[in-house]
VOTOR-548336 format. One line per 10 residues: number of its first residue (from 0); for each residue x, y, z of C-alpha. Coordinates in nm, 3 decimals, m for minus. Last residue first. Layout:
N
NUM) X,Y,Z  ...
! end
This chain:
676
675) 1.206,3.788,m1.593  1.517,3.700,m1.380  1.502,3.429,m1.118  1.798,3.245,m1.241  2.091,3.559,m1.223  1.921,3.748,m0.965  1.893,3.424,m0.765  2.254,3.367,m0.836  2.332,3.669,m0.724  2.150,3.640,m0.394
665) 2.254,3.311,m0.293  2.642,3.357,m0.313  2.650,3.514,0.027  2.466,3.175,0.155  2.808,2.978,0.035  2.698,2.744,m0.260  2.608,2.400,m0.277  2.676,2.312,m0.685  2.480,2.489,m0.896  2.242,2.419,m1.230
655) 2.399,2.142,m1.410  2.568,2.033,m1.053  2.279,1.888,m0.901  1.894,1.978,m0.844  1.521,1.811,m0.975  1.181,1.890,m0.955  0.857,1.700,m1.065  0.983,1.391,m1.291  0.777,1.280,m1.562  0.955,1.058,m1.736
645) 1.052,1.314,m2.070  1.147,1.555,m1.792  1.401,1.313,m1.626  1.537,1.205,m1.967  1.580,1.592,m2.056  1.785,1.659,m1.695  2.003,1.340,m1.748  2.113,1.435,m2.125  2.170,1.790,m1.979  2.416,1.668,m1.742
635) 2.512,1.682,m1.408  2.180,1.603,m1.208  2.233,1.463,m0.857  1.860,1.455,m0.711  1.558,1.398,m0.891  1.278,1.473,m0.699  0.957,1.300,m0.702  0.561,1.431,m0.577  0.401,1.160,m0.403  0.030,1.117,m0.472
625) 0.062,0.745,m0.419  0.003,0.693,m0.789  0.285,0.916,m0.813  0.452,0.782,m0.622  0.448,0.438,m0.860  0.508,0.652,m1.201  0.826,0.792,m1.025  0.972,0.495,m0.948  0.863,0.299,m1.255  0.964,0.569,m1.501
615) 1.339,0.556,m1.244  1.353,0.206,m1.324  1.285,0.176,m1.730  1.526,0.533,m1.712  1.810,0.329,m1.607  1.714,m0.007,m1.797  1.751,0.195,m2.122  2.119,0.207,m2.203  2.219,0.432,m2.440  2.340,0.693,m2.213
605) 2.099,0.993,m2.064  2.027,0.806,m1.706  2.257,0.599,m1.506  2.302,0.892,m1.320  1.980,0.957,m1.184  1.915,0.667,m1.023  2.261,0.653,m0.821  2.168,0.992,m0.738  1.905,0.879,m0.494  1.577,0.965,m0.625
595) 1.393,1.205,m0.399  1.064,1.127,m0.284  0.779,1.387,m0.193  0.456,1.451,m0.036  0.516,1.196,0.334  0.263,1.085,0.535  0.434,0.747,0.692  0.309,0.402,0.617  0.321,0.326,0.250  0.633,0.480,0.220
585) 0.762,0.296,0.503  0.669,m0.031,0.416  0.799,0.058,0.074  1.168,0.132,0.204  1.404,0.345,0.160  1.769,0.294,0.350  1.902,0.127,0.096  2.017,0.378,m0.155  1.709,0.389,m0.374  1.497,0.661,m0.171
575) 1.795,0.919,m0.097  1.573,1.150,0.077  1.197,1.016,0.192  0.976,1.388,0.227  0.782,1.550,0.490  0.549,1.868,0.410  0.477,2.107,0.727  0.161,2.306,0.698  0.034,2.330,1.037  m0.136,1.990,1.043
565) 0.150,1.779,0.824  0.312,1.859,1.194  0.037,1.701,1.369  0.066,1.402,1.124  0.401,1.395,1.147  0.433,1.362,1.515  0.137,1.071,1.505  0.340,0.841,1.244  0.644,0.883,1.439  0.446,0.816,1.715
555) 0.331,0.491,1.497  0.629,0.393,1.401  0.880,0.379,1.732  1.229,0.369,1.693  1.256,0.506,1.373  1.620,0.381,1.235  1.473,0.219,0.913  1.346,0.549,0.815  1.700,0.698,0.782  1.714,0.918,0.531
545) 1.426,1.174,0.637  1.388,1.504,0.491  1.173,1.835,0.626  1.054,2.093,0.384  0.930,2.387,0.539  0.789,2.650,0.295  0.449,2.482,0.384  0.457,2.606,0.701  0.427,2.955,0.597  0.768,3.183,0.696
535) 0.666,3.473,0.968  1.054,3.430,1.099  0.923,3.426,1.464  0.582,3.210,1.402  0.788,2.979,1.191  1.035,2.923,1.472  0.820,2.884,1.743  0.603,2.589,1.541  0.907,2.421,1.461  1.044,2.413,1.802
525) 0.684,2.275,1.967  0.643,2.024,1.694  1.047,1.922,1.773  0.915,1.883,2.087  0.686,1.587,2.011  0.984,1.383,2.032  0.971,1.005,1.850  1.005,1.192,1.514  1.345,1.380,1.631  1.525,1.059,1.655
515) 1.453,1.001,1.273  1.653,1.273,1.187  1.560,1.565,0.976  1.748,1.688,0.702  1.633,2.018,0.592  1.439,2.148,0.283  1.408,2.487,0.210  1.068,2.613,0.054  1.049,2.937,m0.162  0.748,3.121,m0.166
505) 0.738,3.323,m0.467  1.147,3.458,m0.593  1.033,3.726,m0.750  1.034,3.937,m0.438  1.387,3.915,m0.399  1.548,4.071,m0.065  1.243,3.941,0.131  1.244,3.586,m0.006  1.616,3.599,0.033  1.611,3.697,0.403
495) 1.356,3.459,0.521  1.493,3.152,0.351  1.832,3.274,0.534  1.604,3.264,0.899  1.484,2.910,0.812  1.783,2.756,0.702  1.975,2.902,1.009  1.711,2.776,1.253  1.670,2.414,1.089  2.073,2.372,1.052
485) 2.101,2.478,1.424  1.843,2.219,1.548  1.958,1.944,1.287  2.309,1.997,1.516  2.127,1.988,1.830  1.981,1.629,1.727  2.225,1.490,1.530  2.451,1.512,1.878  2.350,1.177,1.945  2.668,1.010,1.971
475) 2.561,0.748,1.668  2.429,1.007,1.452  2.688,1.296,1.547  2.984,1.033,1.448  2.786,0.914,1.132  2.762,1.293,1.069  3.140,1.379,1.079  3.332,1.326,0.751  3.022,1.206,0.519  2.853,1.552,0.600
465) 3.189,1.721,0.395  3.471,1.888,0.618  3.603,2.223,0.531  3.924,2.287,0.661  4.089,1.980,0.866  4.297,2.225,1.118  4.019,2.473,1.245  3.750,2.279,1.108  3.472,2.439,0.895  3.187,2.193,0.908
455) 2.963,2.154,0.652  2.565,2.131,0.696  2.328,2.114,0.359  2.026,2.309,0.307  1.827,2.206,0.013  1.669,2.525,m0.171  1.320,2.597,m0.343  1.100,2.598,m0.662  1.439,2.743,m0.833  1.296,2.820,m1.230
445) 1.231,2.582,m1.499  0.884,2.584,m1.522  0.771,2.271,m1.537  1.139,2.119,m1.364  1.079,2.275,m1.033  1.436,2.355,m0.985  1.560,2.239,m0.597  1.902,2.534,m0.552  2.176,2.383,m0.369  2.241,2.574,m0.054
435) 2.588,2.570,0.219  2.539,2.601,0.533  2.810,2.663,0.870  2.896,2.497,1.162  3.214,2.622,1.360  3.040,2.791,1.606  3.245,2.751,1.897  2.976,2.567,2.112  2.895,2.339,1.831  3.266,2.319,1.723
425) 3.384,2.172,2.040  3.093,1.890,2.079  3.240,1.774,1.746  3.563,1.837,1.875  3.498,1.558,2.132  3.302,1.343,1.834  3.588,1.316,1.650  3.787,1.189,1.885  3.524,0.914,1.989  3.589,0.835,1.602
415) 3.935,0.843,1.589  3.928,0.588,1.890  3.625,0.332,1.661  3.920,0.392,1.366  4.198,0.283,1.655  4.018,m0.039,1.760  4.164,m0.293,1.515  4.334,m0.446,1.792  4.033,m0.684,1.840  4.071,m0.868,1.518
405) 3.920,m0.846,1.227  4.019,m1.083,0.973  4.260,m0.842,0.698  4.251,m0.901,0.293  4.506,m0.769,0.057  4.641,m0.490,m0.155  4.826,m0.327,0.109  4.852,0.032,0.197  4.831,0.035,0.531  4.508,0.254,0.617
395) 4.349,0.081,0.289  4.419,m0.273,0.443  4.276,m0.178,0.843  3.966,0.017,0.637  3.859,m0.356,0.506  3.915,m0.451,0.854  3.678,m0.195,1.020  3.427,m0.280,0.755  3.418,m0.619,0.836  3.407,m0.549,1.225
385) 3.118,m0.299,1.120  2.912,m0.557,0.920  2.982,m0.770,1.222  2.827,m0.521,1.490  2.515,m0.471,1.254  2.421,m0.812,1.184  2.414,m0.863,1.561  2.715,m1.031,1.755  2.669,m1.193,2.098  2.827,m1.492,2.064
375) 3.145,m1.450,1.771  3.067,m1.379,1.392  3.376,m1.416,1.167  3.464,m1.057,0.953  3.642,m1.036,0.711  3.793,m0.729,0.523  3.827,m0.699,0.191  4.030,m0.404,m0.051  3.959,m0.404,m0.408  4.204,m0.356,m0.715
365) 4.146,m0.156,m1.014  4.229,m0.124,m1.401  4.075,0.010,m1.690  4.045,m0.102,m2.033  3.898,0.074,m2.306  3.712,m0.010,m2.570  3.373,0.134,m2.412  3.457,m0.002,m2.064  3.651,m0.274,m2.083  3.721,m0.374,m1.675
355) 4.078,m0.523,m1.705  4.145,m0.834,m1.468  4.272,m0.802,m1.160  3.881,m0.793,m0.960  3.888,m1.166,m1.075  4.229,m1.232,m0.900  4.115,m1.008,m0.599  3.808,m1.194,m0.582  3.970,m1.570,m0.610  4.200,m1.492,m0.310
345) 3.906,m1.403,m0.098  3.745,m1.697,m0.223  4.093,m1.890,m0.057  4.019,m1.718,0.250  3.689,m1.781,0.354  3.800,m2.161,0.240  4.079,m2.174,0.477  3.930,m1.945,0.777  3.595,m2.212,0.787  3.259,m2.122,0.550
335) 2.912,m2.275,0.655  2.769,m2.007,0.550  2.802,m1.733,0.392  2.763,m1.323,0.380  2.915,m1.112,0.053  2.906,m0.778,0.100  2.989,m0.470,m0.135  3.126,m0.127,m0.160  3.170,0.112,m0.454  2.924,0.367,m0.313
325) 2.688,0.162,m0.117  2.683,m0.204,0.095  2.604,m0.399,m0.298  2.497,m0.706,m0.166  2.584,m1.054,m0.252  2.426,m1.335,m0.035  2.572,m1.691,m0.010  2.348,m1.989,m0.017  2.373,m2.012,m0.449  2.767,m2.003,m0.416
315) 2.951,m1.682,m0.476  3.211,m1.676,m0.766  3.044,m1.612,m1.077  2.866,m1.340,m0.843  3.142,m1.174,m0.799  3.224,m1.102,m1.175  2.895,m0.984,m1.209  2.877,m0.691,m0.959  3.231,m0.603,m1.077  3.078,m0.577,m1.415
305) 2.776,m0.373,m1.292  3.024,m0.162,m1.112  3.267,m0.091,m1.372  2.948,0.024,m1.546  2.850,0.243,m1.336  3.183,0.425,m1.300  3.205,0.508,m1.661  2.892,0.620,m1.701  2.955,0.831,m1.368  3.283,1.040,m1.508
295) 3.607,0.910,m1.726  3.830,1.132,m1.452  3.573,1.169,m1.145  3.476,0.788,m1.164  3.814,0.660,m1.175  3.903,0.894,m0.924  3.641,0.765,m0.719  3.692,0.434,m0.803  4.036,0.456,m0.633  4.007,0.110,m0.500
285) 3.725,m0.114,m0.490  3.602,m0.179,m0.120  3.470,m0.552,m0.024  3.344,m0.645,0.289  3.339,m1.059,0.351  3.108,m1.119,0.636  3.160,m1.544,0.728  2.906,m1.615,0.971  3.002,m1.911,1.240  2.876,m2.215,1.368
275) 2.703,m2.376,1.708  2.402,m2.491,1.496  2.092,m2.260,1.677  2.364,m1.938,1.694  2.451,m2.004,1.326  2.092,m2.042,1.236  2.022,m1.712,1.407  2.302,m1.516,1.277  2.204,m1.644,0.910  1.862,m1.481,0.931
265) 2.020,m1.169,1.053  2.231,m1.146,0.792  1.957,m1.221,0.531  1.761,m0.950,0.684  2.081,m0.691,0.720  2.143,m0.789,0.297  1.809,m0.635,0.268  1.849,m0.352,0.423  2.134,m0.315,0.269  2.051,m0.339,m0.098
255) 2.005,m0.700,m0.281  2.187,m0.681,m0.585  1.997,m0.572,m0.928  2.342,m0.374,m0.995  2.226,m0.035,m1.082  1.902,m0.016,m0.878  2.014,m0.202,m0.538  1.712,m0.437,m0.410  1.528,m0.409,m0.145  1.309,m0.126,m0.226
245) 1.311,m0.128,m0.543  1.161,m0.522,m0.529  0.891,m0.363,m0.301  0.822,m0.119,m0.542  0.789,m0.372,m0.813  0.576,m0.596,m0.571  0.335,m0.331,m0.486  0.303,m0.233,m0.816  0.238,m0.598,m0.953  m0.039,m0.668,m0.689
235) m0.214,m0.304,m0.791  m0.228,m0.438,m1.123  m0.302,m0.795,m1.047  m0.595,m0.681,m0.803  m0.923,m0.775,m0.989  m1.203,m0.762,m0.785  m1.441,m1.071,m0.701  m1.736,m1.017,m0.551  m1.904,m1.345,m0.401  m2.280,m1.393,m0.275
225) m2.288,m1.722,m0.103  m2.608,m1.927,m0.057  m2.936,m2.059,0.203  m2.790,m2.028,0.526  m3.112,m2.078,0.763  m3.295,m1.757,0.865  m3.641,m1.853,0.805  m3.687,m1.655,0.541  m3.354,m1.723,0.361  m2.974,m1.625,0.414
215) m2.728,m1.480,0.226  m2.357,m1.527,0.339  m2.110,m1.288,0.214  m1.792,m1.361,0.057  m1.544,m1.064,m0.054  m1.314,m1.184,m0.291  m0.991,m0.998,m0.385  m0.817,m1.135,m0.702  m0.479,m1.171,m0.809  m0.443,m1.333,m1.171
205) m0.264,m1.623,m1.349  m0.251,m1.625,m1.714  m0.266,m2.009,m1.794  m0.436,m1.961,m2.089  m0.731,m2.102,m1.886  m0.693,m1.868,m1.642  m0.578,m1.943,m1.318  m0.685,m1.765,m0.963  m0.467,m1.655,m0.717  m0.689,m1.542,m0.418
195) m0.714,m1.260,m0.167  m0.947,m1.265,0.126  m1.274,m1.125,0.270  m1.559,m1.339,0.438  m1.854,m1.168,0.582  m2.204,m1.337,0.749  m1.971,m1.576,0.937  m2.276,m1.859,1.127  m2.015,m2.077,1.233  m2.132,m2.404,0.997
185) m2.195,m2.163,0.702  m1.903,m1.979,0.702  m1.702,m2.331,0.796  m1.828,m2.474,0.523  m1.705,m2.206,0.262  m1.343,m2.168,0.439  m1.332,m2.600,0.425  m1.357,m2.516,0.086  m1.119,m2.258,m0.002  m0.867,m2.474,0.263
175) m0.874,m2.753,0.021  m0.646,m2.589,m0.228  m0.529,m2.592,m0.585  m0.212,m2.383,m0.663  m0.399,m2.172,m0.845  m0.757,m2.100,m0.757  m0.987,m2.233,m1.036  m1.168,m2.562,m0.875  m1.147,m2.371,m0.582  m1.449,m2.140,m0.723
165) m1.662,m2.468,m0.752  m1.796,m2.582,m1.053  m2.166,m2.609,m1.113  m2.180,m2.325,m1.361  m1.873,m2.244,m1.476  m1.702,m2.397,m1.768  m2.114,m2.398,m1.944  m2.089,m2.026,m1.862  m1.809,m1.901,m2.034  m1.442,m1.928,m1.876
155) m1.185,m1.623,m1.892  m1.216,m1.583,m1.537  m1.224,m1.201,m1.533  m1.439,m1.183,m1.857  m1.660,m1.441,m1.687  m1.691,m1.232,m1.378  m1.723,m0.944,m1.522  m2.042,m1.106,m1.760  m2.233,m1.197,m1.446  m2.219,m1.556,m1.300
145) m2.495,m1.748,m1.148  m2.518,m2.094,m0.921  m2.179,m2.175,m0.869  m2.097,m2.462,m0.655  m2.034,m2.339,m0.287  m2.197,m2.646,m0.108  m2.416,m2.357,0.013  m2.527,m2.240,m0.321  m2.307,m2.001,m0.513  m2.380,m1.688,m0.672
135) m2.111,m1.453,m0.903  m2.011,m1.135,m0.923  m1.692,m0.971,m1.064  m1.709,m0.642,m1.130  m1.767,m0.385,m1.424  m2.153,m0.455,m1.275  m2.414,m0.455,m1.601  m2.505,m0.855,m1.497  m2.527,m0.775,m1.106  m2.715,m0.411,m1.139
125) m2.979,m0.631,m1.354  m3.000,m0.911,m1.114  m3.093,m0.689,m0.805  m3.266,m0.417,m1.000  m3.500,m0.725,m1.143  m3.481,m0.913,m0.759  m3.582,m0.504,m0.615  m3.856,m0.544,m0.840  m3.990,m0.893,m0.766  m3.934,m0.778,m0.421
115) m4.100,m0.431,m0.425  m4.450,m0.604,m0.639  m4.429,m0.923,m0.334  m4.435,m0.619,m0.070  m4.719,m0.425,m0.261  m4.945,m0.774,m0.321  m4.892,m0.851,0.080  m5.004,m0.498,0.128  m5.314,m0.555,m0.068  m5.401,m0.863,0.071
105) m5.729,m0.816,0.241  m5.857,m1.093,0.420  m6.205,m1.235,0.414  m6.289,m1.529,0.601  m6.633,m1.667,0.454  m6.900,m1.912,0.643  m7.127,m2.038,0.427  m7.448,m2.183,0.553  m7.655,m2.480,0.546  m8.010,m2.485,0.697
95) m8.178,m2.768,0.951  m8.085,m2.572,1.226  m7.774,m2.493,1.183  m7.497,m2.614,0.903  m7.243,m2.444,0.869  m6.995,m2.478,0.583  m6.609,m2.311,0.585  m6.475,m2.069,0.347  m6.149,m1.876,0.336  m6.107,m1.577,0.084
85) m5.827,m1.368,0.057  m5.822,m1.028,m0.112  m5.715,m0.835,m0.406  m5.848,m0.497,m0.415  m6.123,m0.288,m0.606  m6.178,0.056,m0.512  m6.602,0.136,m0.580  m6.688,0.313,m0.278  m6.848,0.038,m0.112  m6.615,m0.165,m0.121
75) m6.475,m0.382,m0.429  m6.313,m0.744,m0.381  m6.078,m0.924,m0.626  m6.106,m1.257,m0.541  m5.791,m1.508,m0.372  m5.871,m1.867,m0.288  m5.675,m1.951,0.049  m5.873,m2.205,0.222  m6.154,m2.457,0.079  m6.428,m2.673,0.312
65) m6.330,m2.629,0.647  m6.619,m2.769,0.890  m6.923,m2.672,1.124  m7.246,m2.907,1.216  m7.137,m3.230,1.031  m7.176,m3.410,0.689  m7.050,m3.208,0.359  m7.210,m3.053,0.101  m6.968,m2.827,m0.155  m6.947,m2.431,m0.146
55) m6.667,m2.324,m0.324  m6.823,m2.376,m0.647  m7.135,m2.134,m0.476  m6.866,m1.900,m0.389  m6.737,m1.861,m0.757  m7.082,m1.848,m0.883  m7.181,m1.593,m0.681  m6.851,m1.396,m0.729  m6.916,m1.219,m1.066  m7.028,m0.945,m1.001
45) m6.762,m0.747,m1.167  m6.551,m0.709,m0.885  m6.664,m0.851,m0.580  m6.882,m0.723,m0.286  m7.204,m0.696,m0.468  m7.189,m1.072,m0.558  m7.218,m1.180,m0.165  m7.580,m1.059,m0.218  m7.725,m0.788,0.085  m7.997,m0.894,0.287
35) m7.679,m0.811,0.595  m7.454,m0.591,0.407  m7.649,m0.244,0.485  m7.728,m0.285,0.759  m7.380,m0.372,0.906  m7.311,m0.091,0.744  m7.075,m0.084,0.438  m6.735,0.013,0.383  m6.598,m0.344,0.276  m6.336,m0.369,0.420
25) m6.462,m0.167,0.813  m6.808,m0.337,0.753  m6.607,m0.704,0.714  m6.419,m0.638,1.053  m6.732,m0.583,1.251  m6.880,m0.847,1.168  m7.100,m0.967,0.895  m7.458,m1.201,0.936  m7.690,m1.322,0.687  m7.560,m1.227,0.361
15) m7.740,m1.350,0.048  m7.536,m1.635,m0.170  m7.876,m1.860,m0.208  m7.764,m2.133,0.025  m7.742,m1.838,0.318  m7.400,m1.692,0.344  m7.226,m1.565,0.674  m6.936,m1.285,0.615  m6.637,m1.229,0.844  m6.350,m0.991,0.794
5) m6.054,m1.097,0.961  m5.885,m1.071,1.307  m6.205,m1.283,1.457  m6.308,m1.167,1.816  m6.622,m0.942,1.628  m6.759,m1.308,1.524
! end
């Protein structure tokens, strides 16, 4: 009996013990002495087993054989501790007596486990009806099973709408895929499911929902149901899309921006390349706006815009795109469009551009210059947008108030150019760069938070050129590298002297252009670095901003550079965000602390019109979210500096406080704004 894993006890007819092994001393904490003679009574609670035993105990025919199996007593040892065993009996009969034979297992840790798991079910189903998410329980044909309170709330359906549906019976549009994603968990064996659904409400509210599925399975390992959490992401699915609309999209107008008219172009190129056709680019300047805008001033000037913006696209067809390019210029792109018919909606633009813009009563008058542009093999969306361009410059150049089809001869402006970049090279070595520094105002506490440094270059016949005269040359020629070199070393070192020379001006920062080439070369790190340790200014002083994110080359080095740069205290920052070259992929992607509005943002605010300061709230409300701090950038007017405050906006510079001024300028002005 000692080869038995349980405690064994042998009972005469009268309920005495005639044999125990091993096992049963070591439960019971008796001898073996001491339990054999002894009554099987003694050894359960209260007493009161002999009469449970002997109702086990019933006659039957043959030597040995299982009578009853798996009654549960409540046993006591010697000591007096009680606990809930086991009890199997069998009969033996031997010579000429009858026996029970009694299998005694102790079940006390069985009785613990079964206490944890009815507990941890109670925690279980209490933590899933209090949860502020979405939970619900399917079985394995994914019909619903359980749902807590969030999940109702999010569904808008009580129980009775619930229970024994399927989840696809609420996913807008319906699908089969939901289900064939359920059965296909459970025929592969996929313990974790995550994806994002459009489920309807039954107000027809439609909502974006994560769902994480997980497959529970039972004892034995076989699928036995679906746990599903479903989180409500409308919100964040609504930001993403409104920033993503900004993004693409021109502010003012509503037009698509550039990048977004270069992904439509490129779309087109690659039909037209399949087909055997042609792209019609149609580049549209309107003349003397900035005059216009200078003498009646940016309200003015935006709203000529918005109605030219209108007026052409009365006349586009719904497979043409309309883009506002920048400034006062804008693309249209079609299709299927022959020299004729490109021409004749030329014709119908400069008639519609003819009539008077009212403006506030009055009526003002323009004219636009177009160039087209017809694709040939080998163009890129780029390449034609610049043949358009070129012939859209071809009619200002002469004077005409017409249209011009690129041709080849229209080389000279891409000559003028390589000319510019010769003297370019010229005025690096000659030292003909110089800065000029617009103060950044941290709008809390009204005082300068910091500087922007801006390059000009002092020509020796052209005077003093603006960044728009030569920095598309150094972009494209490469020479924005050495010349964001020089600006970041003069910036740096005139930081240093003004902080020094004013005390009360507290850690400054100066922000520099940077471009994108200089994020794919980790020696920029190595530059930066030197420099700060020489002038002793704190990283964090350091401002660096990018324009051109579309232009990076490669996004994750870029990412990496920054990152080790955002490691010594450098901040990054997206300049111009608005004008086309911002995107929310990029935002998203690169480490970057601030955003400045492009000043086509800021200008439309302060009038009576409220969609202005409805985008810029939703701009600057979305960084920061993101933990991006946002800069308002081309303020003129106190109406524009109040609105910007009122939405929230971090810093801000323009005209109301100073326009760029010569470094010798800095310190009086400081002494005039830093004051007390």
């Amino acid at each position: 009996m000692n080869l038995y894993p349980d405690a064994v006890l042998v009972v005469d007819g009268g309920g005495v013990i005639a044999e125990a092994n091993s096992k049963a001393t070591e439960l019971f904490g008796y001898s073996n002495e001491e339990l054999v003679g002894m009554h099987a009574g003694q050894l359960v609670a209260g007493g009161a087993s002999t009469a449970t035993i002997a109702e086990a105990l019933t006659a039957q025919r043959g030597r040995f054989s299982r009578t009853t199996s798996g009654s549960e007593l409540l046993g006591c040892r010697k000591d007096g501790r009680e606990f809930p065993s086991e009890v199997s009996t069998s009969k033996l009969e031997f010579d000429s007596r009858t026996y029970t034979v009694a299998s005694v297992r102790d079940i006390t840790p069985l009785r613990k486990a079964q206490a944890q798991q009815e507990e941890a079910e109670r925690l279980f189903a209490l933590g899933i009806d209090h949860s502020p998410i979405g939970i619900v329980l399917t079985d394995t044909d994914a019909r619903l099973t359980r749902v807590n309170p969030a999940a109702m709330a999010l569904l808008g359906r009580p129980p009775s709408e619930l229970l024994g549906h399927r989840l696809t019976d609420f996913i807008h549009p319906p699908t089969a895929d939901e289900s064939t994603l359920f059965e296909q968990a459970v025929r592969d064996g996929n313990v974790h499911l995550c994806n994002e659904r459009r489920y309807l409400r039954p107000n027809g509210e439609i909502l974006y929902v994560e769902q994480v599925v997980v497959l529970l399975r039972d004892s034995d390992g076989e699928p036995d149901s679906f746990y599903v959490h479903l989180q409500d992401v409308t919100g964040r699915k609504k930001a993403e899309q409104d920033l993503e609309h900004l993004a693409m999209h021109d502010p003012l107008t509503g037009l698509a921006n550039r990048r977004l008219l270069g992904e439509h172009l490129d779309g087109f190129l690659a039909r037209a390349k399949r087909a055997g056709e042609q792209v019609v680019v149609i580049f549209i300047d309107l003349d003397q706006f900035k005059i216009i805008n200078d003498a009646r001033g940016h309200t003015v000037g935006d709203a000529m815009l918005v109605e030219l913006s209108r007026r052409l696209g009365d006349l586009t067809r719904q497979s043409d795109v309309l883009a506002r390019f920048g400034g006062d210029e804008f693309v249209i792109v079609c299709e299927d469009m022959d020299d004729e018919a490109a021409q004749r909606l030329v014709t119908r633009i400069a008639s519609a551009v003819d009539e008077p813009f009212l403006i506030d009563g009055e009526e003002i008058f323009s004219k636009v210059s177009v160039g087209i542009a017809f694709s040939e093999p080998g163009d890129t969306a780029e390449s034609l947008l610049r043949k358009s361009d070129t012939a859209m410059y071809e009619v200002k150049d002469s004077g005409r108030r017409e249209a011009a089809i690129f041709h080849d001869s229209m080389q000279q402006k891409a000559s003028q150019r390589m000319a510019t970049e010769s003297q370019l090279r010229g005025a690096l070595r000659r030292d003909e760069l110089c800065l000029r520094f617009q103060p950044i105002i941290n709008l809390k506490t009204d005082r300068p938070a910091g500087f922007e440094a801006l390059v000009r270059w002092e020509h020796p016949e052209r005077g003093l050129l603006s960044p728009a005269e030569f920095l598309p040359v150094a972009h494209d020629s490469g020479l924005i590298v050495d010349i964001d070199k020089w600006v970041l070393e003069r910036a740096v070192r005139q930081l240093r002297d003004w902080e020094s020379n004013h005390p009360t001006l507290r850690s400054p920062t100066v922000a520099v252009n940077l471009s994108t080439r200089h994020l794919n070369d980790r020696s920029f790190i190595t530059h930066t670095q030197e420099l700060l340790a020489v002038t002793g200014i704190e990283p964090h002083q350091l401002h660096f901003e990018i324009t051109e994110v579309e232009e990076i080359s490669d996004v994750d080095l870029a990412i990496e550079h920054m990152n080790e740069a955002a490691e010594l205290g450098v901040c990054f920052g997206i300049d111009d965000f608005g004008s086309g070259h911002s995107s929310l992929h990029y935002l998203h992607r690169l480490p970057v602390q601030t955003l400045k509005l492009d000043k086509s943002f800021v200008q439309g605010l302060g009038n009576h019109d409220p969609r202005p300061g409805l985008i810029v709230g939703a701009v600057i409300d979305l960084a920061h979210a993101l933990g991006i701090e946002v800069v308002g950038e081309g303020v003129e007017t106190k109406p524009q500096l109040e609105e910007l405050q009122r939405l929230g906006c971090d810093m801000a510079q323009g005209f109301l406080w100073s326009k760029p001024m010569d470094p010798s300028e800095g310190p009086k002005w400081l002494e005039t704004n830093c004051a007390g």
